[in-house]
C-alpha positions in Angstrom: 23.1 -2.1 24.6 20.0 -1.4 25.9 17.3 1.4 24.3 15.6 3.6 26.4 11.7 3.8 25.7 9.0 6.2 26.6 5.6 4.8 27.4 3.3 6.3 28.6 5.2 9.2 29.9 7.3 7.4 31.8 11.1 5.9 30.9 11.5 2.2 30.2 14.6 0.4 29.2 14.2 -2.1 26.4 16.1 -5.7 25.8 17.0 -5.2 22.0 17.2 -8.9 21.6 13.9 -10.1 22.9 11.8 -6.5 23.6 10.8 -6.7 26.9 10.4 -3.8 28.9 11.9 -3.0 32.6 12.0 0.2 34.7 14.9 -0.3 35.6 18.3 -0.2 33.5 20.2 -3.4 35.2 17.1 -5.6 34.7 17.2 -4.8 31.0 20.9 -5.1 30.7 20.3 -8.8 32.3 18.0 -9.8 29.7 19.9 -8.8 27.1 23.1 -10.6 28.6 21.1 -13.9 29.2 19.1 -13.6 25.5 22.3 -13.1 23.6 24.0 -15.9 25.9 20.9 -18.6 25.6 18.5 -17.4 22.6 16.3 -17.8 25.0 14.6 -15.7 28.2 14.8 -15.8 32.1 11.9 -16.5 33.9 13.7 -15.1 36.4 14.6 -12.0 34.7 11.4 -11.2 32.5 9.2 -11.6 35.9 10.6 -7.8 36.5 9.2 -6.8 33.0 6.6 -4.2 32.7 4.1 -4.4 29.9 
């Protein structure tokens, strides 16, 4: 499950698999799905990460 994150004010939603960041909840619910699938990450997927 995905961990929601403040950052500078403003709510993130983290991938507890790989720790990349997305505004949005279903981005970060992707990631987690394709890390814990592929022990590896999307290029696809992280491209909609924030920093």
């Amino acid at each position: 499950m995905v961990q929601k994150v403040f950052r500078a004010g403003k709510a993130h939603f983290q991938c507890k698999e790989c720790g990349f960041s997305y505004k949005d909840r279903i981005w970060a619910e992707k990631c987690e799905q394709y890390c814990k699938k592929y022990h590896s990450c999307s290029l696809e997927i992280t491209k909609h990460s924030v920093s």
